[in-house]
mmCIF file of the N, C-alpha and C atoms, coordinates in Angstrom:
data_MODEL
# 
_entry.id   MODEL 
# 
loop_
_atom_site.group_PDB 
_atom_site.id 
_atom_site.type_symbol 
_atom_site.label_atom_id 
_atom_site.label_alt_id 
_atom_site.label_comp_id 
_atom_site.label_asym_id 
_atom_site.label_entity_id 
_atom_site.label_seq_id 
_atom_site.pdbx_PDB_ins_code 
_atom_site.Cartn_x 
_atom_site.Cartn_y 
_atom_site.Cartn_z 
_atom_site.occupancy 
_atom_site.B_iso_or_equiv 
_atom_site.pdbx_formal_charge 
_atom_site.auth_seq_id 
_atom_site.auth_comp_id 
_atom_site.auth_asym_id 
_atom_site.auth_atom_id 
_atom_site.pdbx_PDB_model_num 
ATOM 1   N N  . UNK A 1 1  ? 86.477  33.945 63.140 1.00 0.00 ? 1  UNK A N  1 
ATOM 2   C CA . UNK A 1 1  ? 87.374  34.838 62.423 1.00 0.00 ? 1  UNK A CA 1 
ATOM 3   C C  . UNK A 1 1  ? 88.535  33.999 61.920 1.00 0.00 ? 1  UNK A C  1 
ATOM 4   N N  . UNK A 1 2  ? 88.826  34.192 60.855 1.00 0.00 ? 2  UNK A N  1 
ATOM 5   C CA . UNK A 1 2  ? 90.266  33.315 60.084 1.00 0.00 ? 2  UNK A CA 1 
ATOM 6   C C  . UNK A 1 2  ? 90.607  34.344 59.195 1.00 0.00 ? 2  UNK A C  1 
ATOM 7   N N  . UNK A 1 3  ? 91.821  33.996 59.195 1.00 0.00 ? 3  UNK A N  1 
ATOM 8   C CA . UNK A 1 3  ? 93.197  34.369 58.293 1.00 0.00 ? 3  UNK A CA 1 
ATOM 9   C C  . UNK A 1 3  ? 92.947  34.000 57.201 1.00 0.00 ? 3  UNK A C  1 
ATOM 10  N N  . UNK A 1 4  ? 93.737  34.846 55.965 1.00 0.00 ? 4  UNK A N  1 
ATOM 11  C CA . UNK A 1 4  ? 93.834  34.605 54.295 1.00 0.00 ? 4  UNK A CA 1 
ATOM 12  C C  . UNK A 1 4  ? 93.479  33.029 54.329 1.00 0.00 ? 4  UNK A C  1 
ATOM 13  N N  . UNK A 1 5  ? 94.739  32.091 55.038 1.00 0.00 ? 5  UNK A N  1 
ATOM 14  C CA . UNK A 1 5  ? 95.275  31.077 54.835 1.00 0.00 ? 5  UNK A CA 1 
ATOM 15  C C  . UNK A 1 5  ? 93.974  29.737 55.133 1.00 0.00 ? 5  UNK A C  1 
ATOM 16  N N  . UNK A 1 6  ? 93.311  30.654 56.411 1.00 0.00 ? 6  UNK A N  1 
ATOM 17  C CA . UNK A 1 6  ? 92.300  29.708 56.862 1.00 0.00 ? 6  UNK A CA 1 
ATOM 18  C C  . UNK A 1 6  ? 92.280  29.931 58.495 1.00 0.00 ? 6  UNK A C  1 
ATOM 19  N N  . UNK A 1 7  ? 94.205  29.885 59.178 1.00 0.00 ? 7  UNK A N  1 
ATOM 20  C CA . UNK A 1 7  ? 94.324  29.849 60.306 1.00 0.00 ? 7  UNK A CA 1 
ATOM 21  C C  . UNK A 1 7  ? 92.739  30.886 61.157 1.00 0.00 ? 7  UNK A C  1 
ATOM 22  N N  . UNK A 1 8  ? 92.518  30.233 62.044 1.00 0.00 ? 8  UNK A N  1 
ATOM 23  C CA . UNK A 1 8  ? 91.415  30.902 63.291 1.00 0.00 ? 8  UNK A CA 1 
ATOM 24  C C  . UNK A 1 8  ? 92.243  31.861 63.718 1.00 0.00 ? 8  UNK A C  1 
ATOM 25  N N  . UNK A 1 9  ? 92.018  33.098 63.665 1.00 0.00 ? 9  UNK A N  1 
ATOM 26  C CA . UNK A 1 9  ? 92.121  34.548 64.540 1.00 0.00 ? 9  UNK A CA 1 
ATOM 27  C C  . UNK A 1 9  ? 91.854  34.426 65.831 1.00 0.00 ? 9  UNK A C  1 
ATOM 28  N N  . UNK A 1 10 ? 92.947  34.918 66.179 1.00 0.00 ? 10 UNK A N  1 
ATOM 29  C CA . UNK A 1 10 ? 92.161  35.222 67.739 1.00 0.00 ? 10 UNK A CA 1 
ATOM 30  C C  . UNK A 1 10 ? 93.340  36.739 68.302 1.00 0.00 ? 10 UNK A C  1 
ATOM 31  N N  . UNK A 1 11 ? 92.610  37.434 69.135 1.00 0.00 ? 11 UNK A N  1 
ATOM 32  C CA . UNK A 1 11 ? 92.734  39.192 69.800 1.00 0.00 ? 11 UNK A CA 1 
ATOM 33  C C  . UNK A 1 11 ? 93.909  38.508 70.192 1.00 0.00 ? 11 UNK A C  1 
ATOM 34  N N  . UNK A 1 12 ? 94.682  39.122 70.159 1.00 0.00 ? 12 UNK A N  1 
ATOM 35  C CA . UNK A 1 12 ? 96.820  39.280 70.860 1.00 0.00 ? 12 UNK A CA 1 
ATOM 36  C C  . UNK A 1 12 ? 97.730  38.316 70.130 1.00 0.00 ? 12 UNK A C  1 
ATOM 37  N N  . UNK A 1 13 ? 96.774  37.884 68.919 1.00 0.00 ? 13 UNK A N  1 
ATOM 38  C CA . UNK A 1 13 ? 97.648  37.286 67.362 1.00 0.00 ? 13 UNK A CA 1 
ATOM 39  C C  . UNK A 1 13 ? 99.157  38.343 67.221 1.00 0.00 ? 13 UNK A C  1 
ATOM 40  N N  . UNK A 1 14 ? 100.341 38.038 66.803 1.00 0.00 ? 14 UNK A N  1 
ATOM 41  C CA . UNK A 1 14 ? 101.017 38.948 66.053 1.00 0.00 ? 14 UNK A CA 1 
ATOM 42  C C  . UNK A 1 14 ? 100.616 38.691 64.426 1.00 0.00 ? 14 UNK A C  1 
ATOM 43  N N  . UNK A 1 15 ? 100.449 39.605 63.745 1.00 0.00 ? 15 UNK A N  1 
ATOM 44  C CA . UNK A 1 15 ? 100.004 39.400 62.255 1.00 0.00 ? 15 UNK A CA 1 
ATOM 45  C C  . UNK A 1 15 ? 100.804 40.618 61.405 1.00 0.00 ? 15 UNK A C  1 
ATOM 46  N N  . UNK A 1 16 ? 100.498 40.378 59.894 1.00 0.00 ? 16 UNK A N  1 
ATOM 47  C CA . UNK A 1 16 ? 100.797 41.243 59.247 1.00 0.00 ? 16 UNK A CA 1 
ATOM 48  C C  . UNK A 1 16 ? 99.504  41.245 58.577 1.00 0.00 ? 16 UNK A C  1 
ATOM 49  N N  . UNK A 1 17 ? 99.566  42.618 57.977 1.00 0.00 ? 17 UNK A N  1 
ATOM 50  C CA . UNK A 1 17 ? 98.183  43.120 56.900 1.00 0.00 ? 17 UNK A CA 1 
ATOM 51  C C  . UNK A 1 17 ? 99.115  43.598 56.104 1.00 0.00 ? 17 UNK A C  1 
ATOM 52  N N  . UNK A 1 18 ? 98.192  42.778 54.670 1.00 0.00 ? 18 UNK A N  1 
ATOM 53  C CA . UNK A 1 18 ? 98.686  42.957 53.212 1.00 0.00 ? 18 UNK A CA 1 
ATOM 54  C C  . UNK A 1 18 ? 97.917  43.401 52.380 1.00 0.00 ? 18 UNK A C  1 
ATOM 55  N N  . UNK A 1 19 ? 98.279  43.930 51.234 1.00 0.00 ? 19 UNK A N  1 
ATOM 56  C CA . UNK A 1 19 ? 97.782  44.757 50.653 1.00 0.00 ? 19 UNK A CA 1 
ATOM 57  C C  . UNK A 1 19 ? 97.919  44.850 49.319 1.00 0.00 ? 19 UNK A C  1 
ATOM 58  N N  . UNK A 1 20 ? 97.384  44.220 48.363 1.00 0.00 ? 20 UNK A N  1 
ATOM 59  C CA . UNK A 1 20 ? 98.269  43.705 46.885 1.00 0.00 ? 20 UNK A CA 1 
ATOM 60  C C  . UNK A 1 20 ? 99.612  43.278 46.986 1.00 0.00 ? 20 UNK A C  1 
ATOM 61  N N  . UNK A 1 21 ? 99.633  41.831 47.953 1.00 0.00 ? 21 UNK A N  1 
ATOM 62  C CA . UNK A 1 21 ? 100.516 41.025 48.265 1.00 0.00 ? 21 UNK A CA 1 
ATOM 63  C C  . UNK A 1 21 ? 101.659 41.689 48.709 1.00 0.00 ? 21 UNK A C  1 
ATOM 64  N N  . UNK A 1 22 ? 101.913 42.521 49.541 1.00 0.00 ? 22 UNK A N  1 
ATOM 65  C CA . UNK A 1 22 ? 102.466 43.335 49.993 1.00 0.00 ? 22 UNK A CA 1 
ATOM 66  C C  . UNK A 1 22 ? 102.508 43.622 51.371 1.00 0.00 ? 22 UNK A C  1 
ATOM 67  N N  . UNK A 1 23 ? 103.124 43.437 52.191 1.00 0.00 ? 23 UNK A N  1 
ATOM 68  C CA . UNK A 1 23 ? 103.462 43.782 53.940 1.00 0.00 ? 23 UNK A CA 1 
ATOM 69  C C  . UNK A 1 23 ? 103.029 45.387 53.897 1.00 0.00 ? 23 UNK A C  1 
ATOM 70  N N  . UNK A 1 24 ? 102.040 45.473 54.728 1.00 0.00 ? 24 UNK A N  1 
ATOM 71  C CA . UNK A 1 24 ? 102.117 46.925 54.796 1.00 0.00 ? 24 UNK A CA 1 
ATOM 72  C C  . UNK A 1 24 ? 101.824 47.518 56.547 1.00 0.00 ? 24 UNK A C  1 
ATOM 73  N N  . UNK A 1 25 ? 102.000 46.489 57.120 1.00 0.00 ? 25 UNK A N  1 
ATOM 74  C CA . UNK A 1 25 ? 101.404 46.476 58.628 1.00 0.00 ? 25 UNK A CA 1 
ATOM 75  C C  . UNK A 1 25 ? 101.934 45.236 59.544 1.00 0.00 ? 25 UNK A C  1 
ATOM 76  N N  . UNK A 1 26 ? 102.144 45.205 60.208 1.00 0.00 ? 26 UNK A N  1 
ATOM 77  C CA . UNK A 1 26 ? 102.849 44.474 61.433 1.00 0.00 ? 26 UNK A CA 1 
ATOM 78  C C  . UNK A 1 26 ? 102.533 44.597 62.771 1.00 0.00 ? 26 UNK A C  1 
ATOM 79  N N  . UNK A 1 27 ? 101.764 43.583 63.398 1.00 0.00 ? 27 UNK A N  1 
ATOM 80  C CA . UNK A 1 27 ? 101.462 43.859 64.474 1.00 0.00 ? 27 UNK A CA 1 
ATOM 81  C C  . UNK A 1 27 ? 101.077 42.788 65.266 1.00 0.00 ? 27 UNK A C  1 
ATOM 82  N N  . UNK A 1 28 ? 99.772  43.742 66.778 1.00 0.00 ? 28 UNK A N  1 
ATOM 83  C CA . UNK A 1 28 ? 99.133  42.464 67.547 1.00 0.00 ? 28 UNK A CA 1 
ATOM 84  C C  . UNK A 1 28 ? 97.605  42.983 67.232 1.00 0.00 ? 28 UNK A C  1 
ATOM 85  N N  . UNK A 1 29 ? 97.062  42.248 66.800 1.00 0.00 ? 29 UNK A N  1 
ATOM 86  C CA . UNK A 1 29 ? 95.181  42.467 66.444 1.00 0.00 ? 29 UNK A CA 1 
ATOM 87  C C  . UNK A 1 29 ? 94.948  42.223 68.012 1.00 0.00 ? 29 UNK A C  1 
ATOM 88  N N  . UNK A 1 30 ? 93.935  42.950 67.428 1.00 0.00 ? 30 UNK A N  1 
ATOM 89  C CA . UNK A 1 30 ? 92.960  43.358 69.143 1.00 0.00 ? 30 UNK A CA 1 
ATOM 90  C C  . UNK A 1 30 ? 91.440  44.217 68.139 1.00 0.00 ? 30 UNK A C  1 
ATOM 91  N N  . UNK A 1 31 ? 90.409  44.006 69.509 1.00 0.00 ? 31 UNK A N  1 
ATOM 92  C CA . UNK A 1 31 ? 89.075  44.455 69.659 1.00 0.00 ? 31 UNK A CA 1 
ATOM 93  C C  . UNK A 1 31 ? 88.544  43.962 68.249 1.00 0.00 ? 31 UNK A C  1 
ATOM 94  N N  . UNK A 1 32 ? 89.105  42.690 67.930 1.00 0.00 ? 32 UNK A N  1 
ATOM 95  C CA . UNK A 1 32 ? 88.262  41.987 67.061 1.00 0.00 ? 32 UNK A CA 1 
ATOM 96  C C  . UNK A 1 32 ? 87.051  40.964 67.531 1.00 0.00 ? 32 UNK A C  1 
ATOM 97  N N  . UNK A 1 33 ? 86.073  41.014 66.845 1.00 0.00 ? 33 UNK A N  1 
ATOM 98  C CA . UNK A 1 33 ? 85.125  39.718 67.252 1.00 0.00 ? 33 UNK A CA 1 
ATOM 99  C C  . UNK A 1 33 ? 84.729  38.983 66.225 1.00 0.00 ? 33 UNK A C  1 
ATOM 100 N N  . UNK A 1 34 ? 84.110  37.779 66.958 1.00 0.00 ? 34 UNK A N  1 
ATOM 101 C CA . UNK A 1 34 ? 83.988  36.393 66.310 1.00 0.00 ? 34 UNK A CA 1 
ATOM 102 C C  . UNK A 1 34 ? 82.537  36.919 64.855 1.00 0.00 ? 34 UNK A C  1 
ATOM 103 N N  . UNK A 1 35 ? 83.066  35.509 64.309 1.00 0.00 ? 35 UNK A N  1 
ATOM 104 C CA . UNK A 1 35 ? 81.907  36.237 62.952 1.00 0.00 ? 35 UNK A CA 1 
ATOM 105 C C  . UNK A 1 35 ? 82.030  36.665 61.934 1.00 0.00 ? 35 UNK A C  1 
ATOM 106 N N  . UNK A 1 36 ? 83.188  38.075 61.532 1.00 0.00 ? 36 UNK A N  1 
ATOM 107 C CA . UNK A 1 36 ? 83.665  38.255 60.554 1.00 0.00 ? 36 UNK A CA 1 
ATOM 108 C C  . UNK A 1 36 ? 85.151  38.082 60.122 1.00 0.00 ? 36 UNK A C  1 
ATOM 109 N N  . UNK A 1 37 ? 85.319  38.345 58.866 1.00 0.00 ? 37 UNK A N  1 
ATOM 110 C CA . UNK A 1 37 ? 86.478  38.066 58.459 1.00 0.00 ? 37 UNK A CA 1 
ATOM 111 C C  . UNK A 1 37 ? 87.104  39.326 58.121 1.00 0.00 ? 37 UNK A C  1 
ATOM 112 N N  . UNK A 1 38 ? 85.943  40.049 57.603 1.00 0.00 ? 38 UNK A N  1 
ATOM 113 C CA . UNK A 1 38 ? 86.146  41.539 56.837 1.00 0.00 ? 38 UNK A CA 1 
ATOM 114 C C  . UNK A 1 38 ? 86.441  42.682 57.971 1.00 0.00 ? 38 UNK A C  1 
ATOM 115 N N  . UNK A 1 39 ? 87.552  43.371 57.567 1.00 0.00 ? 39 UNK A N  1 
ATOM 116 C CA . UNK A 1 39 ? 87.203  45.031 58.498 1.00 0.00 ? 39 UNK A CA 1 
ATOM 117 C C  . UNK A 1 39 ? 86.979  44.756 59.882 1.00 0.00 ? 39 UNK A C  1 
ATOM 118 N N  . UNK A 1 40 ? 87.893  43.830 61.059 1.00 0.00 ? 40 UNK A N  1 
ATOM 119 C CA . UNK A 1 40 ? 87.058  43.392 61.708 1.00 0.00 ? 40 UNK A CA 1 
ATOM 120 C C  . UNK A 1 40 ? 88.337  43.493 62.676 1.00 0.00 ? 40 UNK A C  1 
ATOM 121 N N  . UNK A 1 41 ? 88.444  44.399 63.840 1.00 0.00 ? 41 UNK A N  1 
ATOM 122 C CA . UNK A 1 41 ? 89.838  44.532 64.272 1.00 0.00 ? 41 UNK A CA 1 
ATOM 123 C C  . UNK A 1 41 ? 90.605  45.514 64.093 1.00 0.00 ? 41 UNK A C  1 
ATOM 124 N N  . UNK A 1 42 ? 91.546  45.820 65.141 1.00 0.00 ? 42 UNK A N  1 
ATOM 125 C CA . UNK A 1 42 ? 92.831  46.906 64.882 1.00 0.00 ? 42 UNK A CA 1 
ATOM 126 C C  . UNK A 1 42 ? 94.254  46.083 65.128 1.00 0.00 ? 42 UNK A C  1 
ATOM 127 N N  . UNK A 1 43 ? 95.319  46.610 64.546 1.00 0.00 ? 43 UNK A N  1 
ATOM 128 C CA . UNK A 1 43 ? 96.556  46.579 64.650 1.00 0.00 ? 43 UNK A CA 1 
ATOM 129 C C  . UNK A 1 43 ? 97.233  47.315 65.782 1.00 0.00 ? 43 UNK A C  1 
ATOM 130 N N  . UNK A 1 44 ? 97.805  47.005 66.728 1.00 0.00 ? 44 UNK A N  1 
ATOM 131 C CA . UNK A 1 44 ? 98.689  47.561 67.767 1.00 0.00 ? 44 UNK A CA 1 
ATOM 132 C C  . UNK A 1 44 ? 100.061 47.558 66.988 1.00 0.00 ? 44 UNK A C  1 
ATOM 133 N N  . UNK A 1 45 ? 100.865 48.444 66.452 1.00 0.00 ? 45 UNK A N  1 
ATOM 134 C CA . UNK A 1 45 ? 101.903 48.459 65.781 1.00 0.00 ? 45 UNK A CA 1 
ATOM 135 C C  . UNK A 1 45 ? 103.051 48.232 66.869 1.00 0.00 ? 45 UNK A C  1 
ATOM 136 N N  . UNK A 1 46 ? 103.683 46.963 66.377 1.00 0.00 ? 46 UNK A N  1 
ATOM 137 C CA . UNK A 1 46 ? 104.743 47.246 67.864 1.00 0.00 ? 46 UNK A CA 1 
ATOM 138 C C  . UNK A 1 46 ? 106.294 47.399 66.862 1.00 0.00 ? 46 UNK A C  1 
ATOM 139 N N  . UNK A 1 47 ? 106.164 48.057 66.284 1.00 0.00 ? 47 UNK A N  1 
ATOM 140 C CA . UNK A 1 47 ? 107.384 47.960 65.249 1.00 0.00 ? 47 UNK A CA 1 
ATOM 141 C C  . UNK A 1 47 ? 107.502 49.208 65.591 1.00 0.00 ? 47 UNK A C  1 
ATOM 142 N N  . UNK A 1 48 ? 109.700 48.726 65.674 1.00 0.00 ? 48 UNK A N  1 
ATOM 143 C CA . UNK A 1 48 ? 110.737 50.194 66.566 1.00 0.00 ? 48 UNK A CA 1 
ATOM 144 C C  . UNK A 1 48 ? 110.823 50.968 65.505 1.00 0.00 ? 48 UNK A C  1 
ATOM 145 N N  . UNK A 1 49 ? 111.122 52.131 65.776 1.00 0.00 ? 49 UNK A N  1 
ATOM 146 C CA . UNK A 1 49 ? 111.440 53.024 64.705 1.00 0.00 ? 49 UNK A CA 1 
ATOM 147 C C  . UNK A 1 49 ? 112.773 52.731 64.462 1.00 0.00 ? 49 UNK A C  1 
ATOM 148 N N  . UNK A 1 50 ? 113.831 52.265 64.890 1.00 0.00 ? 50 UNK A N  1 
ATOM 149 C CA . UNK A 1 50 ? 114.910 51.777 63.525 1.00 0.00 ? 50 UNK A CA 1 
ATOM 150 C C  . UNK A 1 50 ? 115.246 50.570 64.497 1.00 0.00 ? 50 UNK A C  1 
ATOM 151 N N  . UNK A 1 51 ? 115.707 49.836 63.763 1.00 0.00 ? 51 UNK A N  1 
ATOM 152 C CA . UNK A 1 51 ? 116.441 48.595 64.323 1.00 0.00 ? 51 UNK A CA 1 
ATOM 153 C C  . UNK A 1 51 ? 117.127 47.975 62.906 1.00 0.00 ? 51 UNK A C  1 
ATOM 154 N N  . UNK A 1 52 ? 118.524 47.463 63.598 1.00 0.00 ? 52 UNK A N  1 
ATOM 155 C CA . UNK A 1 52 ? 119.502 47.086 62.961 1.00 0.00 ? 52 UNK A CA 1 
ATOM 156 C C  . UNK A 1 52 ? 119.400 46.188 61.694 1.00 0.00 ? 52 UNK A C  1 
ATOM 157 N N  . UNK A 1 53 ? 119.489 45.961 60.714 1.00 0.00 ? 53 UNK A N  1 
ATOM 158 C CA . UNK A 1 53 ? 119.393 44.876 59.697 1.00 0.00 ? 53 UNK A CA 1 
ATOM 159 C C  . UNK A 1 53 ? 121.044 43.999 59.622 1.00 0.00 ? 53 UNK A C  1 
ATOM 160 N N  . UNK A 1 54 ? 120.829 42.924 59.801 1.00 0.00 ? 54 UNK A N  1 
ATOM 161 C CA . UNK A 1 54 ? 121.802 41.494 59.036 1.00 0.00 ? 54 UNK A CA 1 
ATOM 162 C C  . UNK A 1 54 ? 120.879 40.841 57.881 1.00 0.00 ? 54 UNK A C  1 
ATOM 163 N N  . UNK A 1 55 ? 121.430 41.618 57.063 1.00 0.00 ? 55 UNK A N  1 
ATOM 164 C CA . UNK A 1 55 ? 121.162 41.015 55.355 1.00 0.00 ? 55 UNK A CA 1 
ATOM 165 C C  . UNK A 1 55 ? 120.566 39.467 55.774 1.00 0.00 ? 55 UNK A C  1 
ATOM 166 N N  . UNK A 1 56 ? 121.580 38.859 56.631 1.00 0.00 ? 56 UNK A N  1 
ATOM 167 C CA . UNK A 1 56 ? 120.981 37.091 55.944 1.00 0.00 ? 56 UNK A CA 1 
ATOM 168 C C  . UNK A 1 56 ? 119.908 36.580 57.009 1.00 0.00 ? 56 UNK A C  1 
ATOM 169 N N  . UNK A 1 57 ? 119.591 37.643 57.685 1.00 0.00 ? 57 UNK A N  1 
ATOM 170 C CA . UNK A 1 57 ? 117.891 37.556 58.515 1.00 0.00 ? 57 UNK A CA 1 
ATOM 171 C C  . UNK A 1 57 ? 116.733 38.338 57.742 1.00 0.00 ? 57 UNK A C  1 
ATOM 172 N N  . UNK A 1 58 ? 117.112 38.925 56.715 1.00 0.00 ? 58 UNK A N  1 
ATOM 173 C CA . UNK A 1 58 ? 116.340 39.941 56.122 1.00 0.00 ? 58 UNK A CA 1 
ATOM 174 C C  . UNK A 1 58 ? 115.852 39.217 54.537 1.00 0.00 ? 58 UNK A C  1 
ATOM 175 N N  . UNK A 1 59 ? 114.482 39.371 54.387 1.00 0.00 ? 59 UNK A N  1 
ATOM 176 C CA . UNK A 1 59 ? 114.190 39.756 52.920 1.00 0.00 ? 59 UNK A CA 1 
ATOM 177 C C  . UNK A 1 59 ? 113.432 40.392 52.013 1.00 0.00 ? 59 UNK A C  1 
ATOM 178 N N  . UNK A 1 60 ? 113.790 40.511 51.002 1.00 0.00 ? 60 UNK A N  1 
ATOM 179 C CA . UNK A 1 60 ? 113.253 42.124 50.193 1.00 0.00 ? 60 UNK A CA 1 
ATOM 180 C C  . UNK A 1 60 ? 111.701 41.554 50.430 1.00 0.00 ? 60 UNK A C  1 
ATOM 181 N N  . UNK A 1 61 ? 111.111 42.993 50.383 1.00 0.00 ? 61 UNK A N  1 
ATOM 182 C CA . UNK A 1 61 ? 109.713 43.143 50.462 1.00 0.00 ? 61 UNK A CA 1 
ATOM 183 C C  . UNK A 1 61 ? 108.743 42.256 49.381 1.00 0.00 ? 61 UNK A C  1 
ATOM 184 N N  . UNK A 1 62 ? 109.550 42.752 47.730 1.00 0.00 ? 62 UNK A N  1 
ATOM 185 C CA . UNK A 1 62 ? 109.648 41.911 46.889 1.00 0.00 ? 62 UNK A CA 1 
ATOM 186 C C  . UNK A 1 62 ? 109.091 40.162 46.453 1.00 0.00 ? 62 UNK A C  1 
ATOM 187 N N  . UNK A 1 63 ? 110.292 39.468 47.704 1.00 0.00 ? 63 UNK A N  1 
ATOM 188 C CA . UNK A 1 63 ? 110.419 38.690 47.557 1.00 0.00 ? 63 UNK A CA 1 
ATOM 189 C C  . UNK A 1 63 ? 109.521 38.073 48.603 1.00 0.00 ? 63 UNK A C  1 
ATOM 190 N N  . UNK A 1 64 ? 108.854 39.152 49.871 1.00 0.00 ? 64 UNK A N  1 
ATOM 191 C CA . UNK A 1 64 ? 107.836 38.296 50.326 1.00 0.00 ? 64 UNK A CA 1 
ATOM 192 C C  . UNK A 1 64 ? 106.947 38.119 49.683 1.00 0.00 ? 64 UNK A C  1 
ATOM 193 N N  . UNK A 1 65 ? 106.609 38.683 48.726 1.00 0.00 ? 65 UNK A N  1 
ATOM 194 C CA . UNK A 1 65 ? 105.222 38.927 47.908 1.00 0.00 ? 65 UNK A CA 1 
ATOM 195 C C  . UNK A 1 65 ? 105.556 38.187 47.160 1.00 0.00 ? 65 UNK A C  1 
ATOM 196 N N  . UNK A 1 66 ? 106.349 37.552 46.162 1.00 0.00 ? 66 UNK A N  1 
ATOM 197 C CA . UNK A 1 66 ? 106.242 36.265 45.409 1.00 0.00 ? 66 UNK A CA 1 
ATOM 198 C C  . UNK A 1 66 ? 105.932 35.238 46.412 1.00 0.00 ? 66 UNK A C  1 
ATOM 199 N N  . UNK A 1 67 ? 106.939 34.860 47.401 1.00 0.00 ? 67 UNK A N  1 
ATOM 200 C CA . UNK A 1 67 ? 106.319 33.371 47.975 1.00 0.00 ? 67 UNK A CA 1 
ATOM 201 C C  . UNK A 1 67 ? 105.182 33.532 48.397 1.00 0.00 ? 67 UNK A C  1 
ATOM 202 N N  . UNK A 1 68 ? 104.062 34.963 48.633 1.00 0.00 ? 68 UNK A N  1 
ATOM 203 C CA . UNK A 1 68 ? 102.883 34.650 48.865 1.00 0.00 ? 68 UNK A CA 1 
ATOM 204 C C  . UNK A 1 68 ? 101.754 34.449 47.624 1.00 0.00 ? 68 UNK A C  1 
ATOM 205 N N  . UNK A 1 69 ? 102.747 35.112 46.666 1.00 0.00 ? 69 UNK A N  1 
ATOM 206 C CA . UNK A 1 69 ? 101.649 34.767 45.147 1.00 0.00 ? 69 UNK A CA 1 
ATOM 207 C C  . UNK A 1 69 ? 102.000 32.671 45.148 1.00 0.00 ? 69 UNK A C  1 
ATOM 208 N N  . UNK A 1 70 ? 103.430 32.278 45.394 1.00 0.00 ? 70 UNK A N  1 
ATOM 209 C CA . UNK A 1 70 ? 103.725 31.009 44.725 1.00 0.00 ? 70 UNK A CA 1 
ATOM 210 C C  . UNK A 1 70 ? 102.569 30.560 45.921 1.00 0.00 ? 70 UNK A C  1 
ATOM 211 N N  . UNK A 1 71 ? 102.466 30.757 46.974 1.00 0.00 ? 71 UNK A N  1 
ATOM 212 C CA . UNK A 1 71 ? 101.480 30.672 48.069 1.00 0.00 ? 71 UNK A CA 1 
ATOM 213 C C  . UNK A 1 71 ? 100.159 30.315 47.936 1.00 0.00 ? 71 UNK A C  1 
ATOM 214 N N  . UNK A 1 72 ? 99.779  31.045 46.668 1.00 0.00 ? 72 UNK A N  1 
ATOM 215 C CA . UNK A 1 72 ? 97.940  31.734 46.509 1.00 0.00 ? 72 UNK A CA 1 
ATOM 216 C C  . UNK A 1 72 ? 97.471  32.131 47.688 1.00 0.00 ? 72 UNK A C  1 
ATOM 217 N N  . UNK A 1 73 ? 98.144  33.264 48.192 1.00 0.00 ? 73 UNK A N  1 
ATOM 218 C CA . UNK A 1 73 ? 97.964  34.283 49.105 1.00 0.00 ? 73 UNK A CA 1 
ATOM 219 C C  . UNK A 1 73 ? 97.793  35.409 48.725 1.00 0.00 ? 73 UNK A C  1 
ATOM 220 N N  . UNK A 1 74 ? 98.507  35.997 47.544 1.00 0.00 ? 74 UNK A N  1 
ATOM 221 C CA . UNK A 1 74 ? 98.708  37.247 47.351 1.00 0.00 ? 74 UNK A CA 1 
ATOM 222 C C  . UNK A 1 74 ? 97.654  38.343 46.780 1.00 0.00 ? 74 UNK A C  1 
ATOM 223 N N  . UNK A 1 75 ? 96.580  37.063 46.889 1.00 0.00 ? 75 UNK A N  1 
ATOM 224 C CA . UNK A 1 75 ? 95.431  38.302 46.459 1.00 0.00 ? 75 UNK A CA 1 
ATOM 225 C C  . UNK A 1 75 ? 94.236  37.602 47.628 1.00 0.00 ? 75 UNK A C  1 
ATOM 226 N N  . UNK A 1 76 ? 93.290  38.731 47.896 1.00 0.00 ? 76 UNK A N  1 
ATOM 227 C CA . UNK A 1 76 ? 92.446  38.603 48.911 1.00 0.00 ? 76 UNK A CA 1 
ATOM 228 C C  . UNK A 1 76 ? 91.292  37.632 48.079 1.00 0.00 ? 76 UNK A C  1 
ATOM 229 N N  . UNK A 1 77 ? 90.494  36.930 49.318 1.00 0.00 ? 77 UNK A N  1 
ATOM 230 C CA . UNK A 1 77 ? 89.360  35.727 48.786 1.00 0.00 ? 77 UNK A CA 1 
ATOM 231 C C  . UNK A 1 77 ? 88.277  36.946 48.721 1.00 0.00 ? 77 UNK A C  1 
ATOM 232 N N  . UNK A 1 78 ? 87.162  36.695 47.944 1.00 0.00 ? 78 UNK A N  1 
ATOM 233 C CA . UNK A 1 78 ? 86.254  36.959 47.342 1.00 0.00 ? 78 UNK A CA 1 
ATOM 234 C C  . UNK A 1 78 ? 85.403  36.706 48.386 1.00 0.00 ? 78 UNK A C  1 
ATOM 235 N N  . UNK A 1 79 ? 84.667  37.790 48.499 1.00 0.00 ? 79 UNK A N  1 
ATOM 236 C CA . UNK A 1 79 ? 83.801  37.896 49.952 1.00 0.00 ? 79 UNK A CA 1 
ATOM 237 C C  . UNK A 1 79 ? 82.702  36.821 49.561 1.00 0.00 ? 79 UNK A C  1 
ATOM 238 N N  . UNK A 1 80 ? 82.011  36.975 50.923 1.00 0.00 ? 80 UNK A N  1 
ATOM 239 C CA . UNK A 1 80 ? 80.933  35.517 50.842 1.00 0.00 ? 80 UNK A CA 1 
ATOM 240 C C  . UNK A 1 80 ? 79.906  35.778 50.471 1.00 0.00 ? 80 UNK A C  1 
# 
């Protein structure tokens, strides 16, 4: 199992799932197995329902999604 990037997956990863280069999920993957890449796994959401923002730890949603296009991340690989 690997990541967009390449990195090897492995169950109690923290990850994000994207979505037309877009954060749309945050978490720890679990009840994934070896083999696929696709559809393969759940998200344990461990994200609080509010917590504080400092602007200069923070950045726009936006702007993660460009450094993952400048990346060639921002769009999913073409199945096998």
């Amino acid at each position: 199992m690997h990541y967009r990037n390449g990195r090897e997956a492995k169950n109690g990863d923290k990850i994000v799932k994207l979505n037309g280069g877009q954060i749309v999920a945050f978490g720890v993957l679990h009840s994934a197995t070896p083999g696929n890449d696709y559809c393969n796994g759940y998200i344990a959401v461990i994200q609080q329902a509010n917590d504080y923002a400092c602007m200069v730890d923070c950045l726009h949603v936006d702007d993660v999604a460009g450094l993952l296009a400048s990346a060639e991340l921002g769009e999913r690989p073409k199945g096998k």
